[in-house]
PyMOL CGO cylinders between C-alpha atoms (Angstrom):
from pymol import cmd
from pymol.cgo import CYLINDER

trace = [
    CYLINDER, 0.00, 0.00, 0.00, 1.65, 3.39, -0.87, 0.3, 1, 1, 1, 1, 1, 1,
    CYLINDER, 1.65, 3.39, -0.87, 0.63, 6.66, 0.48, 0.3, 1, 1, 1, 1, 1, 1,
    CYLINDER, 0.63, 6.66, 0.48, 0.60, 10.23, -1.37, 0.3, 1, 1, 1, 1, 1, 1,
    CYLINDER, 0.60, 10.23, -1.37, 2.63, 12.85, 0.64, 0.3, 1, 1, 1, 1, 1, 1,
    CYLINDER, 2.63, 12.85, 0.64, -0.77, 15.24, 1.13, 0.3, 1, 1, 1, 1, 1, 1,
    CYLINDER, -0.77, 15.24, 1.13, -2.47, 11.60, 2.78, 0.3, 1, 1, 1, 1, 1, 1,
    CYLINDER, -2.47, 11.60, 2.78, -0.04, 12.03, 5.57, 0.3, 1, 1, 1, 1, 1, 1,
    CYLINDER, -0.04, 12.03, 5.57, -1.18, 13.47, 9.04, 0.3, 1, 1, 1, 1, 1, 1,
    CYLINDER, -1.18, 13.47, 9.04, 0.55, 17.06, 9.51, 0.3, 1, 1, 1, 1, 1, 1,
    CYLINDER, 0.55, 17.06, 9.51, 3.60, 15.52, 11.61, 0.3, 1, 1, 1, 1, 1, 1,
    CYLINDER, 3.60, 15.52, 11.61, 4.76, 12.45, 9.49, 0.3, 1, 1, 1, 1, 1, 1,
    CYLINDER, 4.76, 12.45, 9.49, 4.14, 14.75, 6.39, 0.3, 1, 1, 1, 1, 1, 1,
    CYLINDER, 4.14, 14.75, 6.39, 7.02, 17.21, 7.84, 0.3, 1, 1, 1, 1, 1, 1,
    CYLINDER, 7.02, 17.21, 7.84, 8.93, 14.16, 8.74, 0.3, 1, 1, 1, 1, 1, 1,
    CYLINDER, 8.93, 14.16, 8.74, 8.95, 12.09, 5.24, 0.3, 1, 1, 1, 1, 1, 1,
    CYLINDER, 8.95, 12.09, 5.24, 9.77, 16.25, 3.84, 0.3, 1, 1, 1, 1, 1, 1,
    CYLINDER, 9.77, 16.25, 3.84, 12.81, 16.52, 6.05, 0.3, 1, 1, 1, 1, 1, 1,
    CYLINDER, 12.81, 16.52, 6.05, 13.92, 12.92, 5.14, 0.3, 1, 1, 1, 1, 1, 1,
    CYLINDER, 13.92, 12.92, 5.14, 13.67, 14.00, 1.31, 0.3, 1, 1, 1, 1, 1, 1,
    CYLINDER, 13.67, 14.00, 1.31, 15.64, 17.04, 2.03, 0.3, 1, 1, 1, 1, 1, 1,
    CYLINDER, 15.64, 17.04, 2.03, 17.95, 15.18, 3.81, 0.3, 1, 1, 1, 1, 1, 1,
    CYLINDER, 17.95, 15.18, 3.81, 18.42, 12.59, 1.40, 0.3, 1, 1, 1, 1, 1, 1,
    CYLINDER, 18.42, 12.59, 1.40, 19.02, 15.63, -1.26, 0.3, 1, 1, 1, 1, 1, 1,
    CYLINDER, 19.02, 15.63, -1.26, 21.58, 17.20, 0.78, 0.3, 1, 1, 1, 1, 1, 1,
    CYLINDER, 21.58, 17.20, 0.78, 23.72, 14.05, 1.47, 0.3, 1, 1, 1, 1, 1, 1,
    CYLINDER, 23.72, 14.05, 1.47, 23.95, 12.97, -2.17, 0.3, 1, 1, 1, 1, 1, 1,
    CYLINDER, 23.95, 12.97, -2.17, 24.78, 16.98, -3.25, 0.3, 1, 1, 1, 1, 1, 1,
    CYLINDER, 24.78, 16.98, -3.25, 27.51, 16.85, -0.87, 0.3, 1, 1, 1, 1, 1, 1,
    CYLINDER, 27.51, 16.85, -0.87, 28.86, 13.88, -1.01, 0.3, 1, 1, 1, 1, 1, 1,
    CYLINDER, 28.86, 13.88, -1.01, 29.08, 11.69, -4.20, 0.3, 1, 1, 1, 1, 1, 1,
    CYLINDER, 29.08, 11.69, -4.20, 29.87, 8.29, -2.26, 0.3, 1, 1, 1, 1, 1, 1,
    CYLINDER, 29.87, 8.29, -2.26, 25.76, 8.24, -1.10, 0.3, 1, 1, 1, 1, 1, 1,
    CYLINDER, 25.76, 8.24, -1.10, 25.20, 6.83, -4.36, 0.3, 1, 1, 1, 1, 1, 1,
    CYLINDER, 25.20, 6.83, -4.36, 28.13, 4.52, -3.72, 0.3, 1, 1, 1, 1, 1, 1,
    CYLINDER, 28.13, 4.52, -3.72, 31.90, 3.63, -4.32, 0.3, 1, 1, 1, 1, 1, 1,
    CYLINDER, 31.90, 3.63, -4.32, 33.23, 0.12, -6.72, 0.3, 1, 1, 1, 1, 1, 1,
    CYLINDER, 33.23, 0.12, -6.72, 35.88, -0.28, -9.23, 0.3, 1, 1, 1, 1, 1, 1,
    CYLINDER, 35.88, -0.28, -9.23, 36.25, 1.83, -11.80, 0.3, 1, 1, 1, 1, 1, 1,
    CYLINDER, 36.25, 1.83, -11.80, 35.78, 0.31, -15.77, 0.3, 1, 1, 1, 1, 1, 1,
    CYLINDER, 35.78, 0.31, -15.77, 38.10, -0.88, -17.12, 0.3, 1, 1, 1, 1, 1, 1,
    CYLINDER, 38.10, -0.88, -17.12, 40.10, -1.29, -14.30, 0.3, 1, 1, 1, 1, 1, 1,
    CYLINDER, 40.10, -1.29, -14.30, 43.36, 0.33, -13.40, 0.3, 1, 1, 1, 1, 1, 1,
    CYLINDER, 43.36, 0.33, -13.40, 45.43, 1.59, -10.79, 0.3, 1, 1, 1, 1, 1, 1,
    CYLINDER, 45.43, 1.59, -10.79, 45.40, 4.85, -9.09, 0.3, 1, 1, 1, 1, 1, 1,
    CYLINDER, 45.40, 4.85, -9.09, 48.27, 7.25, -8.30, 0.3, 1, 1, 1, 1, 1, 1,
    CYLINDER, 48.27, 7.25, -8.30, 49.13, 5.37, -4.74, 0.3, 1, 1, 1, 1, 1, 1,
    CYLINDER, 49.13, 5.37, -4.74, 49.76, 1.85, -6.79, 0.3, 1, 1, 1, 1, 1, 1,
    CYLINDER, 49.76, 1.85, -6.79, 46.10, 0.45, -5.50, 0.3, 1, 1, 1, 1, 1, 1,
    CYLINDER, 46.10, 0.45, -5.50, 43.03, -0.53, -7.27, 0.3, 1, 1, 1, 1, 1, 1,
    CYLINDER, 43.03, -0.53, -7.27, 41.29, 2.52, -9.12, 0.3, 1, 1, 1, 1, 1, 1,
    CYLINDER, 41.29, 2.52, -9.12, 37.94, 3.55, -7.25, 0.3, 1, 1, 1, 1, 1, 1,
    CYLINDER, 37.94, 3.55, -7.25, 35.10, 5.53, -8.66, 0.3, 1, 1, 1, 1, 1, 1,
    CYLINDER, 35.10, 5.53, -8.66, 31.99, 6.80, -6.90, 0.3, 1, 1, 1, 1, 1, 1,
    CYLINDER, 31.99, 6.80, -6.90, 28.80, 8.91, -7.37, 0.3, 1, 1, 1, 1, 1, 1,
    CYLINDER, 28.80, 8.91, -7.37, 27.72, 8.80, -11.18, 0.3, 1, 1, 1, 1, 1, 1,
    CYLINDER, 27.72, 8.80, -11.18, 31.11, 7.90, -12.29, 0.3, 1, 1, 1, 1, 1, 1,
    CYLINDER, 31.11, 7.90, -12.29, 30.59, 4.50, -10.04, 0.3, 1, 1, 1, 1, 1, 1,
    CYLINDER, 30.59, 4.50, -10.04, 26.63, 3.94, -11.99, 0.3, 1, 1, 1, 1, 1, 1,
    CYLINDER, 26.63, 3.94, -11.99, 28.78, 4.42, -15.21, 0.3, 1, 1, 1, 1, 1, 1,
    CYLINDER, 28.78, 4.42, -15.21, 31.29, 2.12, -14.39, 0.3, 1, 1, 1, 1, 1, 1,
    CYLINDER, 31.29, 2.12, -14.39, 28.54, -0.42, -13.16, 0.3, 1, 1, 1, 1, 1, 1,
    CYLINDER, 28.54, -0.42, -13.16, 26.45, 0.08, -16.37, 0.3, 1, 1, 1, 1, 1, 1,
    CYLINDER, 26.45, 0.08, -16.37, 29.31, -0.50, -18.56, 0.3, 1, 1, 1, 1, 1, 1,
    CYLINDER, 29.31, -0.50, -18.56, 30.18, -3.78, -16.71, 0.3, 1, 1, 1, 1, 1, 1,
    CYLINDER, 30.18, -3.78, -16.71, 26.62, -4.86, -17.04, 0.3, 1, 1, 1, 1, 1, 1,
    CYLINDER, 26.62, -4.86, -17.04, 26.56, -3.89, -21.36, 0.3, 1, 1, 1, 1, 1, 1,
    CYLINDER, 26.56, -3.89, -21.36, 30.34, -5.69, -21.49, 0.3, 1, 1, 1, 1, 1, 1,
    CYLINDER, 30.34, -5.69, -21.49, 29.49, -9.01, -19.86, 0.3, 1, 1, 1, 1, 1, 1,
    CYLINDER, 29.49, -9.01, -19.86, 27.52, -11.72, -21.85, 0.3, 1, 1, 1, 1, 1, 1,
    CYLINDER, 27.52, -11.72, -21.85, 24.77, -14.03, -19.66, 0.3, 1, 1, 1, 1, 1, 1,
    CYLINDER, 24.77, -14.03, -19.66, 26.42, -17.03, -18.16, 0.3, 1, 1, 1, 1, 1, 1,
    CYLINDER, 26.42, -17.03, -18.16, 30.11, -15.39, -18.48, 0.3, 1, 1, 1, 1, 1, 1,
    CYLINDER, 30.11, -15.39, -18.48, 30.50, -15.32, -14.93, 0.3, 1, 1, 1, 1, 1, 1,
    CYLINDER, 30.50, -15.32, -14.93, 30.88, -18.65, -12.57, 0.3, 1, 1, 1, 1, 1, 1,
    CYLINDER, 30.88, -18.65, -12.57, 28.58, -17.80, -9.65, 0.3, 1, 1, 1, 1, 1, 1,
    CYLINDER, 28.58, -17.80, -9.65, 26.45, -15.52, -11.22, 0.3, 1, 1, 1, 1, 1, 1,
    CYLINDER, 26.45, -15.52, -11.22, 25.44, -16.94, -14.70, 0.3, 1, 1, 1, 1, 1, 1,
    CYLINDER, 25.44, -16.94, -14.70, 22.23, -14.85, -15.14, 0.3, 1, 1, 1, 1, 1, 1,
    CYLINDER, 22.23, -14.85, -15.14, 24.55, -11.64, -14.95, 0.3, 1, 1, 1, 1, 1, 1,
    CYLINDER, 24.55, -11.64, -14.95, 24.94, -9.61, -17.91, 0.3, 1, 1, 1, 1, 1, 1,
    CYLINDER, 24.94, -9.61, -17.91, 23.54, -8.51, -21.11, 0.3, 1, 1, 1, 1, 1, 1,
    CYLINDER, 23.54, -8.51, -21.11, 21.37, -9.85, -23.80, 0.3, 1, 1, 1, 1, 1, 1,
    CYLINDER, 21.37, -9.85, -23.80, 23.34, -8.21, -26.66, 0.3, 1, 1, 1, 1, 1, 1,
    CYLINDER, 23.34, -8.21, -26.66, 25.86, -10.03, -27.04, 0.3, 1, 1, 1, 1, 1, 1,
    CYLINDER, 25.86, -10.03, -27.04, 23.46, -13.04, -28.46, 0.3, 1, 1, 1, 1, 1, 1,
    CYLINDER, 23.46, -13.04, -28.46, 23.13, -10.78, -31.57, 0.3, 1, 1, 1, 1, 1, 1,
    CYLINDER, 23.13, -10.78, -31.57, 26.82, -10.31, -31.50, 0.3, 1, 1, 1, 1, 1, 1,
    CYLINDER, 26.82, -10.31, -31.50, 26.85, -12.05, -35.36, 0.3, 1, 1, 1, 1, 1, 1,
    CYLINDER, 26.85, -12.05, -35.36, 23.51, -10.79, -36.61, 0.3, 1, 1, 1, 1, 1, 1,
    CYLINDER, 23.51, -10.79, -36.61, 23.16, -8.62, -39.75, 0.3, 1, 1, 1, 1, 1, 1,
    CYLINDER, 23.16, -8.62, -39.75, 22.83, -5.70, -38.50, 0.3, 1, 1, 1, 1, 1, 1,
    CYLINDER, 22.83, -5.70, -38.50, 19.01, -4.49, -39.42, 0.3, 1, 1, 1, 1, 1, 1,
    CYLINDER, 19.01, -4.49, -39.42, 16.30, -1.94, -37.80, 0.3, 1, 1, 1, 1, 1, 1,
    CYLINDER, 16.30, -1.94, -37.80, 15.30, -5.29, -35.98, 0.3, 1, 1, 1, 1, 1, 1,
    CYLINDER, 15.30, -5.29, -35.98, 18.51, -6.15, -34.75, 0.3, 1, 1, 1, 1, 1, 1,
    CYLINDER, 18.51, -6.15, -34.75, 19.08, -2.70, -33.32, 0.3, 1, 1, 1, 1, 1, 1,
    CYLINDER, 19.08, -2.70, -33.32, 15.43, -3.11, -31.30, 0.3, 1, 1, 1, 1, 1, 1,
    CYLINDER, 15.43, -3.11, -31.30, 16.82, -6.34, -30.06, 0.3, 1, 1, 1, 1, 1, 1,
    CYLINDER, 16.82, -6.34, -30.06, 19.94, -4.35, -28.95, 0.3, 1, 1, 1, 1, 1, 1,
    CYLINDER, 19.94, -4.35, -28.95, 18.01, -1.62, -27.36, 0.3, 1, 1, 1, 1, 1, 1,
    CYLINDER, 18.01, -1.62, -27.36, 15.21, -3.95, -25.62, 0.3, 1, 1, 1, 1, 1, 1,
    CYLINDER, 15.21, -3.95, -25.62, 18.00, -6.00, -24.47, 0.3, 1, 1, 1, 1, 1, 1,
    CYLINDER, 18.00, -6.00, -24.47, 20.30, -2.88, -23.21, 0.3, 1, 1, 1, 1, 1, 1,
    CYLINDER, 20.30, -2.88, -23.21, 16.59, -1.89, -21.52, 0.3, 1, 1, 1, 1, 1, 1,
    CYLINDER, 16.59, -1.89, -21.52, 16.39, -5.37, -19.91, 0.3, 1, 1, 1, 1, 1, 1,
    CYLINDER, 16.39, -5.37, -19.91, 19.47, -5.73, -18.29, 0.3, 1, 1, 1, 1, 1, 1,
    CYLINDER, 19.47, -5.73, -18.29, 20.04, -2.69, -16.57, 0.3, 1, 1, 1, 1, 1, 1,
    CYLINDER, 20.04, -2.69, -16.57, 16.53, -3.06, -14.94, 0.3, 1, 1, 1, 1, 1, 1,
    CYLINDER, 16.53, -3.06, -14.94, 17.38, -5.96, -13.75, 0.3, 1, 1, 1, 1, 1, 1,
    CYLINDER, 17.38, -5.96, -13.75, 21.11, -5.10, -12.36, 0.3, 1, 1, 1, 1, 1, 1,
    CYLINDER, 21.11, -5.10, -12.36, 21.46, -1.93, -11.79, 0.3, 1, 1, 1, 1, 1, 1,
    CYLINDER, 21.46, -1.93, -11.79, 18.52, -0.76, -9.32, 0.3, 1, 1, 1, 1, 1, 1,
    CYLINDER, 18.52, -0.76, -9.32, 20.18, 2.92, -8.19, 0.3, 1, 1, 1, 1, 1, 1,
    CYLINDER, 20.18, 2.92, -8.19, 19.16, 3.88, -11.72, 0.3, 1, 1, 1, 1, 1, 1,
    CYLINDER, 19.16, 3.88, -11.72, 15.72, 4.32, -14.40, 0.3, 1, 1, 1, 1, 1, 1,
    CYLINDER, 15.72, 4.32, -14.40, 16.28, 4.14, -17.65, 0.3, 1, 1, 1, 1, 1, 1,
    CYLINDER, 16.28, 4.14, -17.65, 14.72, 7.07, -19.81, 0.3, 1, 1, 1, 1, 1, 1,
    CYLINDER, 14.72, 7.07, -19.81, 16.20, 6.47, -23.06, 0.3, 1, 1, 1, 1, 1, 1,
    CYLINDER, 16.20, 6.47, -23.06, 17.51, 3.94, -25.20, 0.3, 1, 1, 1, 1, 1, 1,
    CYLINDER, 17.51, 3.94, -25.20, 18.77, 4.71, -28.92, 0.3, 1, 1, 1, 1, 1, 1,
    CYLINDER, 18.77, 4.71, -28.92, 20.94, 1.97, -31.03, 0.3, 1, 1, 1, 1, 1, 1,
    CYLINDER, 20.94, 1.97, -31.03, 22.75, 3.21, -34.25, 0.3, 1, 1, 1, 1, 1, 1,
    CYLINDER, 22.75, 3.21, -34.25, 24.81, 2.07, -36.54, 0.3, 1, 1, 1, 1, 1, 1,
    CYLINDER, 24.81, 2.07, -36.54, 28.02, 4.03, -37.32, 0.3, 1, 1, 1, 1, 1, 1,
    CYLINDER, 28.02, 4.03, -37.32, 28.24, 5.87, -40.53, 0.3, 1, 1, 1, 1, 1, 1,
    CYLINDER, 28.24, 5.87, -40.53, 32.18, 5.22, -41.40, 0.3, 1, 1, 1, 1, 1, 1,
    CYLINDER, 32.18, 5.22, -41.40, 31.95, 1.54, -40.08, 0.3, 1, 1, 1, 1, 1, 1,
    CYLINDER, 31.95, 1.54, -40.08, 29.38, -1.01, -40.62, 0.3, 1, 1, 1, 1, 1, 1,
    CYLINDER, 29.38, -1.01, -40.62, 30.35, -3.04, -37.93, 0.3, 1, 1, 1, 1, 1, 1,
    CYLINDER, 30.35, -3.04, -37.93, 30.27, -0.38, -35.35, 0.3, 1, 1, 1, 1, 1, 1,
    CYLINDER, 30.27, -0.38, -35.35, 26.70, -0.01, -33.18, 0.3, 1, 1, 1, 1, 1, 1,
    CYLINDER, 26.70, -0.01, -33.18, 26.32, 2.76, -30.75, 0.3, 1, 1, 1, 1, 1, 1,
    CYLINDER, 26.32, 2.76, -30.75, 24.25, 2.34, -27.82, 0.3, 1, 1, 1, 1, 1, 1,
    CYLINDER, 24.25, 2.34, -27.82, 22.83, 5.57, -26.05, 0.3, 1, 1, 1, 1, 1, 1,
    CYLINDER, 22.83, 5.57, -26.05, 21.80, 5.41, -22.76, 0.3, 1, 1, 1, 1, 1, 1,
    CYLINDER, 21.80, 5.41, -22.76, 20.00, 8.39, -20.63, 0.3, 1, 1, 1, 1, 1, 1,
    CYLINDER, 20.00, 8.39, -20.63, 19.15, 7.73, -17.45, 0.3, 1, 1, 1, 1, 1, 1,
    CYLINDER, 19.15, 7.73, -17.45, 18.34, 9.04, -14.30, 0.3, 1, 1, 1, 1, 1, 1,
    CYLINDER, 18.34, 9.04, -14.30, 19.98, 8.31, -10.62, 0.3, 1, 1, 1, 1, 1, 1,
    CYLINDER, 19.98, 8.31, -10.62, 17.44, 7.37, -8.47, 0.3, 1, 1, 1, 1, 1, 1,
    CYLINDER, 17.44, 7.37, -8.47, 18.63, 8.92, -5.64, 0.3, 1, 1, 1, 1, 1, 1,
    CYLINDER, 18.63, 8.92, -5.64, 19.62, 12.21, -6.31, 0.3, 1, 1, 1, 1, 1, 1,
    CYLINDER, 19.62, 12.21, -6.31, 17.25, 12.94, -9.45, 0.3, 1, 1, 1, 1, 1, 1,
    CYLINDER, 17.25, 12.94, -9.45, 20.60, 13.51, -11.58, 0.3, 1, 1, 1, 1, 1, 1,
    CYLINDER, 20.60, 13.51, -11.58, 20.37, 12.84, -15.47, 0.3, 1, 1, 1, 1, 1, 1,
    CYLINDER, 20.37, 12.84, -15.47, 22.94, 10.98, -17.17, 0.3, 1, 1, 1, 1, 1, 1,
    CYLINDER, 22.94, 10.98, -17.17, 23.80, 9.99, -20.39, 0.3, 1, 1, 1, 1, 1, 1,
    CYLINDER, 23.80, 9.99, -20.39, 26.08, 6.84, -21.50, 0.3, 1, 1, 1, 1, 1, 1,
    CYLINDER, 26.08, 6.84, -21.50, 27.27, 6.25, -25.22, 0.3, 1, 1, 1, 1, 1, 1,
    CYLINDER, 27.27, 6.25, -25.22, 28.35, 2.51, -25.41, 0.3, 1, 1, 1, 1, 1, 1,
    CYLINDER, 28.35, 2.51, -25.41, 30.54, 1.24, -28.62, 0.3, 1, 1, 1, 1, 1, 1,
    CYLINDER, 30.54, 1.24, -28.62, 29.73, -2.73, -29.46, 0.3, 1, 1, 1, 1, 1, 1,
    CYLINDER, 29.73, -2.73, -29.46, 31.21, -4.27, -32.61, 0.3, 1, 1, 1, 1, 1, 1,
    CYLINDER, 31.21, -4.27, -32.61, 29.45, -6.97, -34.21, 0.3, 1, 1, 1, 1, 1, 1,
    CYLINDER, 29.45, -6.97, -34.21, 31.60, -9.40, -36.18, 0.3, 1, 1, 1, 1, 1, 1,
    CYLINDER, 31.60, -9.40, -36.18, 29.60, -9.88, -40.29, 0.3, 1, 1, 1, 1, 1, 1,
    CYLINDER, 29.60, -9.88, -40.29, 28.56, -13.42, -40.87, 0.3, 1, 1, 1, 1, 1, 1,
    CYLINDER, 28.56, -13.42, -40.87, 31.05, -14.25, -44.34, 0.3, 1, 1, 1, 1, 1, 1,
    CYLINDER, 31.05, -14.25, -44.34, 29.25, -14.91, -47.06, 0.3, 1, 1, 1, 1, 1, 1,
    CYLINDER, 29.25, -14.91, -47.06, 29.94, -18.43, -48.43, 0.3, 1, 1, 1, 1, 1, 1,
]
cmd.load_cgo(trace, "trace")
């Protein structure tokens, strides 16, 4: 059962508005509310240790991990991943971009919650047939900030026999 804000007796109305505020404040200030992981690809930082990234820069990195890893790639976590890389040697068509896109949709749904997808666009690059684009805008869930994501996947041509 969900409630609207104006349903809420005087007191708890204040309270979930100061929570909201709150919430607002903490991400503003400090990037790491939205959280902290490896950054993608990975490297090292100046200090000779792992490479860190946090706020957006951490959804990024997490988004990009989801679009780079194919279902069943990884041992303990086979469902992980994305659906595009099953079109990897399709022709590449209006229908196989709407696979792509659907796919792209799919995935980070299902993996990445701190995040709603708005937008989806697939396109094929001008200069190189094998070249797909995938643009993703999204929104952070906690912090209302709008981000965009432009993700290169090749597709290898069937040869023609």
């Amino acid at each position: 059962m969900s409630y609207e804000l104006a349903d809420l007796p005087p007191p708890n109305r204040m309270r979930a508005i100061k929570m909201s505020d709150e919430r607002d404040r903490l991400a503003s200030e400090d990037p790491s509310f939205v959280g902290r992981g490896f950054q993608f690809p990975m490297g090292v930082d100046a200090r000779g240790g792992i490479a860190m990234s946090e706020g957006g820069l951490a959804t990024d990195s997490a988004i990009r991990v989801i679009l780079s890893t194919a279902p069943s790639e990884r041992v303990m976590r086979p469902a992980f991943g994305c659906k595009i890389w099953e079109l990897l040697f399709e022709p590449v068509n209006a229908n196989t971009l709407g696979l792509m896109a659907q796919a792209v949709r799919e995935s980070i749904a299902q993996w990445e919650p701190r995040v709603e997808v708005e937008d989806v666009s697939v396109q094929q690059d001008a200069n190189e047939a094998s070249l797909v684009h995938i643009h993703v805008r999204y929104q952070m869930r906690a912090t209302n900030d709008r981000r965009n994501l432009v993700y290169p996947f090749y597709t290898i041509p069937r040869e023609e026999s």
